[in-house]
N, C-alpha and C positions, 0 to 999 in steps of 0.2 A: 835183450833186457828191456821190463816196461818202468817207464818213473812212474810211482806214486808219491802225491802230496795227501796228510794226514791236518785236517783243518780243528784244533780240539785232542787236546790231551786230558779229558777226566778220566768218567769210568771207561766208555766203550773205547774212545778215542787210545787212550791205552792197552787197554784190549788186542783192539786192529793191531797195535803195533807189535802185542805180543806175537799174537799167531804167525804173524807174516816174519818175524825172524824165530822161531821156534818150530814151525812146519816149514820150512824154507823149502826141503827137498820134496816135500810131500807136494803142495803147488806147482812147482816144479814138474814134478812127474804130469800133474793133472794138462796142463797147457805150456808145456814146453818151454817155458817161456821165465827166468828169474824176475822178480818183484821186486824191484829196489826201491827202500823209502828216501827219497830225494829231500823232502822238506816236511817237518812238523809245525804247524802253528800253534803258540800259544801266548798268553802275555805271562805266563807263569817260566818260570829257571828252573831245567832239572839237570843239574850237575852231574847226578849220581848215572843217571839213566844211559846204558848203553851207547843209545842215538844222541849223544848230548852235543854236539857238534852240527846236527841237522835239526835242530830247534830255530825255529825265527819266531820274529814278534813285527813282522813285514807280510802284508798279504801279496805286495807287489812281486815279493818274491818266489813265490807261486805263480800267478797270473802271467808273469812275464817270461818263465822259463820254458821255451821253448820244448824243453827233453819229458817233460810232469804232462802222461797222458791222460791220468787218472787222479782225481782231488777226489777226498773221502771226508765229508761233510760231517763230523759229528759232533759240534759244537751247541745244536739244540737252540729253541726259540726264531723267530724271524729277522730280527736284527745285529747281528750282519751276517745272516748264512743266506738269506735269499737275496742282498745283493753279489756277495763273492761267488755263491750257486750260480748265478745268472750270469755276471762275467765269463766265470770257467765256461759254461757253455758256448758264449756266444765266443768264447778265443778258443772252440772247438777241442774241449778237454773235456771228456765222459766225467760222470759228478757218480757219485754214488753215497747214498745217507740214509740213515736211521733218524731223520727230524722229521717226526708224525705232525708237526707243529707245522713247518715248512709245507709238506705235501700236500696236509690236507685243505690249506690256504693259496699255496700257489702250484700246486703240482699242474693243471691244464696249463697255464702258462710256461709252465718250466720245461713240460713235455713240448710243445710246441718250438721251445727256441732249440731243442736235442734236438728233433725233428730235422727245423730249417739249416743246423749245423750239422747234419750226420753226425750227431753226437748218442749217447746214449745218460739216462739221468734213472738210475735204479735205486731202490729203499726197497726191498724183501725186509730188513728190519724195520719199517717204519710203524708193524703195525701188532706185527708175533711176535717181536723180540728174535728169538730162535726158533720159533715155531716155521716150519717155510709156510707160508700163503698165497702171497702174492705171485709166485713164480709153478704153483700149483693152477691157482686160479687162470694166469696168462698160459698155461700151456697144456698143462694134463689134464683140463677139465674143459678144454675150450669148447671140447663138440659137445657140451650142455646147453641148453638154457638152464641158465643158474634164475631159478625160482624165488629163493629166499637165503638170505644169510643171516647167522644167528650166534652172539657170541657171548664168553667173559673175557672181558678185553683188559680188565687192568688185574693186574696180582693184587696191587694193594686195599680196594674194597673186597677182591674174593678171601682173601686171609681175612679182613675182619670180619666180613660175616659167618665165614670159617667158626671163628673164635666164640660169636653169637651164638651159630647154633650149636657147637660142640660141646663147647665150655661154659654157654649163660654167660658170658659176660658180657656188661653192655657195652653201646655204640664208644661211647668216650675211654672204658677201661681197653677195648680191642684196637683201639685207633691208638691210645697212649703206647699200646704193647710195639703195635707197626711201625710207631717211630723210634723206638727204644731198639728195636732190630734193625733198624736202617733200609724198611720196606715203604714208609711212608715219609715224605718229607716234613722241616718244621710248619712249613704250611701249604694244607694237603689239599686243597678246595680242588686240583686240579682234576684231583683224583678222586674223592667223595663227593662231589658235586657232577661227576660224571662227563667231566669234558676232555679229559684223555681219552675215555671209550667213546666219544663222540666223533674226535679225529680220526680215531679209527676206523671207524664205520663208516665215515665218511668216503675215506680212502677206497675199504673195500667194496662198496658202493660204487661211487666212480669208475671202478674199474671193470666191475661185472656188466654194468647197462652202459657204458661207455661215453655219458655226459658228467661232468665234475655235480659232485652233488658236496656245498658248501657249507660248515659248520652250523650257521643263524639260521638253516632251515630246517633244521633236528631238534626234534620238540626232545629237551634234556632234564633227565632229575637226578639227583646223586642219592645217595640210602642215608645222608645222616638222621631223616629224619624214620626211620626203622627201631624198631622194638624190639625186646624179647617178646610182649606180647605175639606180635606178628609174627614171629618165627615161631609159637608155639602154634601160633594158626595154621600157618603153612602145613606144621610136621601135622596136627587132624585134618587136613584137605588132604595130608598124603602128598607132600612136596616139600622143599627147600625154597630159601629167596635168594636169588643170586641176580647182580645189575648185566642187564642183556642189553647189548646193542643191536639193534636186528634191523632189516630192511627186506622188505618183500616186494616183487614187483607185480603191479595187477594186470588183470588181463586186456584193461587199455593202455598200459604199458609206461602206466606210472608207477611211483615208488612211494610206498608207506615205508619212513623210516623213523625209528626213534630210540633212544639211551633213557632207560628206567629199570629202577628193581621190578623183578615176576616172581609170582610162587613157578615154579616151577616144577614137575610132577618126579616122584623117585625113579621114575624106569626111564626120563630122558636120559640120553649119553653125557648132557652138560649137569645134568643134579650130583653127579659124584665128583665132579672136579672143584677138587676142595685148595686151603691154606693160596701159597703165590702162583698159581698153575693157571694156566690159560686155556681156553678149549674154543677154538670156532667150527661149527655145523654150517654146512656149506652143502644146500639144496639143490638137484642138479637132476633134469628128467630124463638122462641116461645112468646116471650112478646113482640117482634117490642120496641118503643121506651120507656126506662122507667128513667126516670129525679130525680137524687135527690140532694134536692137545701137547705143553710142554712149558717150559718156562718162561712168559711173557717178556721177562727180563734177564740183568742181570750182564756183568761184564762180559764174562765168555761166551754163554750163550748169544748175546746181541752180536759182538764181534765177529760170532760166527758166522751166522747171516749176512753182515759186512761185506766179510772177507769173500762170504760168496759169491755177491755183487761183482766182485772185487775181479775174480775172475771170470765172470759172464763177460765183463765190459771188455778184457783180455782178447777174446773170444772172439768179440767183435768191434775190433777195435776197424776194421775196414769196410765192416757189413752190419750197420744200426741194428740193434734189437729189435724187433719192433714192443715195443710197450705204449699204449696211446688210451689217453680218451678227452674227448670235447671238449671245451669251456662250455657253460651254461649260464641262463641266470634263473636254477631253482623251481622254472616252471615245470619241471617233473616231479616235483616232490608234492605230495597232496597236504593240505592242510592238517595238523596233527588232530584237532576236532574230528575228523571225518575219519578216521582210526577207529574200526572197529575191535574191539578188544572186550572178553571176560574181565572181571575186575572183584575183589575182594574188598570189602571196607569192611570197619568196624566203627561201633557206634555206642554213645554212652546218653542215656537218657535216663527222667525220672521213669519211664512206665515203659519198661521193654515190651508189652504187648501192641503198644499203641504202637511204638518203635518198628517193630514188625510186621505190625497192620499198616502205615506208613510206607515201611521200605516195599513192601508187595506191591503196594499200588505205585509208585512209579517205576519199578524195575520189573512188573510182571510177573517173572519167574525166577524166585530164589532160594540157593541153598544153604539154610543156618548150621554154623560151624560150631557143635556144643561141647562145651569144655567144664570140667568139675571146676576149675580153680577161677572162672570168671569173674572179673569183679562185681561188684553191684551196679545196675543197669547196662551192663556191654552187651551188646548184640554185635557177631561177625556173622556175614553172610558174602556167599559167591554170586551174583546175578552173570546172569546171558550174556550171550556177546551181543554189544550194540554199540554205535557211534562213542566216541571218547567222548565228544562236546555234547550228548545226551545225558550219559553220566554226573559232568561236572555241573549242567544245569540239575539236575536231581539230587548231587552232592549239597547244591546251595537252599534247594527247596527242604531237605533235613534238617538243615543246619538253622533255617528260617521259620520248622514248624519246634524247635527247641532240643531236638536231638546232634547230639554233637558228633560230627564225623573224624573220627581222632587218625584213623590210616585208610589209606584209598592204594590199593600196589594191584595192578596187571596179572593177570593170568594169563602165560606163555604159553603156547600150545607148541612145544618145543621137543 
């Protein structure tokens, strides 16, 4: 019999506890071995709940229980999971978690102390939800060089822009809709501001070129400020906007990485993953491109992922996983300026020809995007790919010859 401690009872955290008495026999079967949940933490009373007798509101009680091989982290944010995470480890007790918050902040570190305690510290959820990734990426993908990784990482801006381009409805009526369904929280910045899909990326970063690659050096934008205009642009370019997290590595063996909306073209594999659906492309120069798509979130789905963990760490509860990469400090990551990238703007002036005579001369070569319904003075065009901090100095010299640059979004070559 292995003890498991459950740190966090919301959604996933109830989850986990579902599956692990509900699939009792089926785990079971998988590793031999019965699951027993020994200790739940939370500061919340569930009278009603089956396990209502192995609830605490004591972390000592964990910590100090010699039989608790395995603590299952799903409490969320850095305070207090990454000091109870760091305890468990260091009192040689495998940690397993779905806190993309946690990993993407302290995972080198946290790997390091599994490491020095023959412990093991696994998140397959921290990053797909349900989707597997991370245990693709460490294992059935290893004889790659992983090239580029390219994703939609949160459900909740892919449903609203979903909603944008399907339904025309704008950025505030699709975001009011996401919290009315309980896809977006009452305050969502985490998520339309783009720094969920940043920890993520972060993570799977991390893990492909094997140095921790740390949130503050991911050049980050969220879609609030996206249009229906722009989404009508996108569909005449022949694409969709969807927020990409992507990271490429160059051929001096740095990393261009960064979290922004792209047009992105209809024949990519990520243009059809629409409403709360997640899809990472995952670049690899023996498999070329391999996509795995599914529900970002969500009780059971996450859980299941968990529970996966759950029994990896089972597994090897006397022979470490190996899962590893570096600490860093960021000097592989390239300046986001120097980010070469195609780019889309739109532009509102009194004299669209001068506008165009203007954008030509400092973008070189551009393609105007022309639309019946424009409004008076808009000019959208695609220019070339060039340096990011070329564009935005160009963006300012528009903006300073009296043409106003109203959206600036990324063209993904995806």
């Amino acid at each position: 019999m292995v003890s498991v401690a459950i740190m966090g009872h919301g959604v996933v955290g109830s989850g986990v506890s579902e599956i692990l008495l509900t699939h009792k026999q089926k785990l079971f079967a998988s590793v031999g071995e019965e699951l027993y949940i020994k200790h739940i933490l939370d500061l919340r009373d569930f009278p009603e709940h089956p396990l209502a007798d192995r609830f605490t509101k004591d972390f000592n009680d964990i910590i100090n229980d010699i039989d608790v091989d395995i603590v299952v982290e799903v409490m969320g944010g850095l305070n207090p999971a990454y000091d109870f995470v760091k305890q468990c480890l260091l009192k040689g007790k495998s940690v397993v978690t779905s806190n993309k918050e946690l990993v993407a902040a302290k995972g080198a570190e946290l790997l390091q102390i599994a490491k020095d305690n023959n412990t093991n510290f696994l998140f397959e959820a921290s990053v797909g939800g349900g989707i597997p990734i991370i245990r693709p990426i460490n294992q059935c993908l290893v004889a790659n060089n992983v090239s580029e990784i390219a994703g939609i990482l949160n459900g909740t801006t892919n449903f609203i822009l979903t909603k944008m381009i399907n339904e025309g409805m704008d950025f505030d009526e699709a975001l009011k809709l996401a919290q009315d369904l309980g896809y977006a929280e009452r305050n969502p910045e985490a998520d339309v501001e783009g720094h969920d899909a940043c920890r993520k990326i972060c993570i799977l970063a991390s893990l492909a070129y094997g140095k921790h690659i740390y949130p503050d050096a991911v050049h980050t934008q969220g879609i609030t400020k996206i249009t229906l205009d722009d989404v009508k642009y996108a569909s005449i370019w022949g694409g969709v906007i969807k927020l990409i997290g992507k990271v490429k590595q160059l051929p001096d063996k740095k990393v261009d990485i960064v979290v922004a909306p792209m047009f992105i073209p209809n024949k990519s594999q990520l243009a059809n993953i629409d409403d709360v659906f997640n899809g990472i492309m995952v670049r690899g120069d023996c498999t070329d491109d391999v996509v795995f798509y599914g529900k970002g979130a969500g009780k059971l789905p996450t859980a299941s992922a968990v529970v996966a963990d759950i029994i990896d760490c089972v597994k090897h509860l006397k022979n470490r996983k190996y899962l590893f990469w570096a600490d860093s400090d960021n000097s592989s990551v390239i300046d986001y300026k120097e980010s070469v990238t195609a780019m889309y703007l739109r532009t509102v002036s009194d004299d669209t020809a001068s506008a165009y005579n203007k954008a030509k001369e400092l973008f070189n070569d551009i393609h105007v995007l022309e639309c019946d319904t424009a409004k008076e003075g808009e000019l959208a065009f695609v220019c070339e790919p060039m340096a990011y901090g070329t564009i935005l100095d160009n963006i300012d010299a528009l903006n300073n010859s009296g043409i106003k640059v109203e959206s600036a979004i990324r063209i993904g070559d995806l």
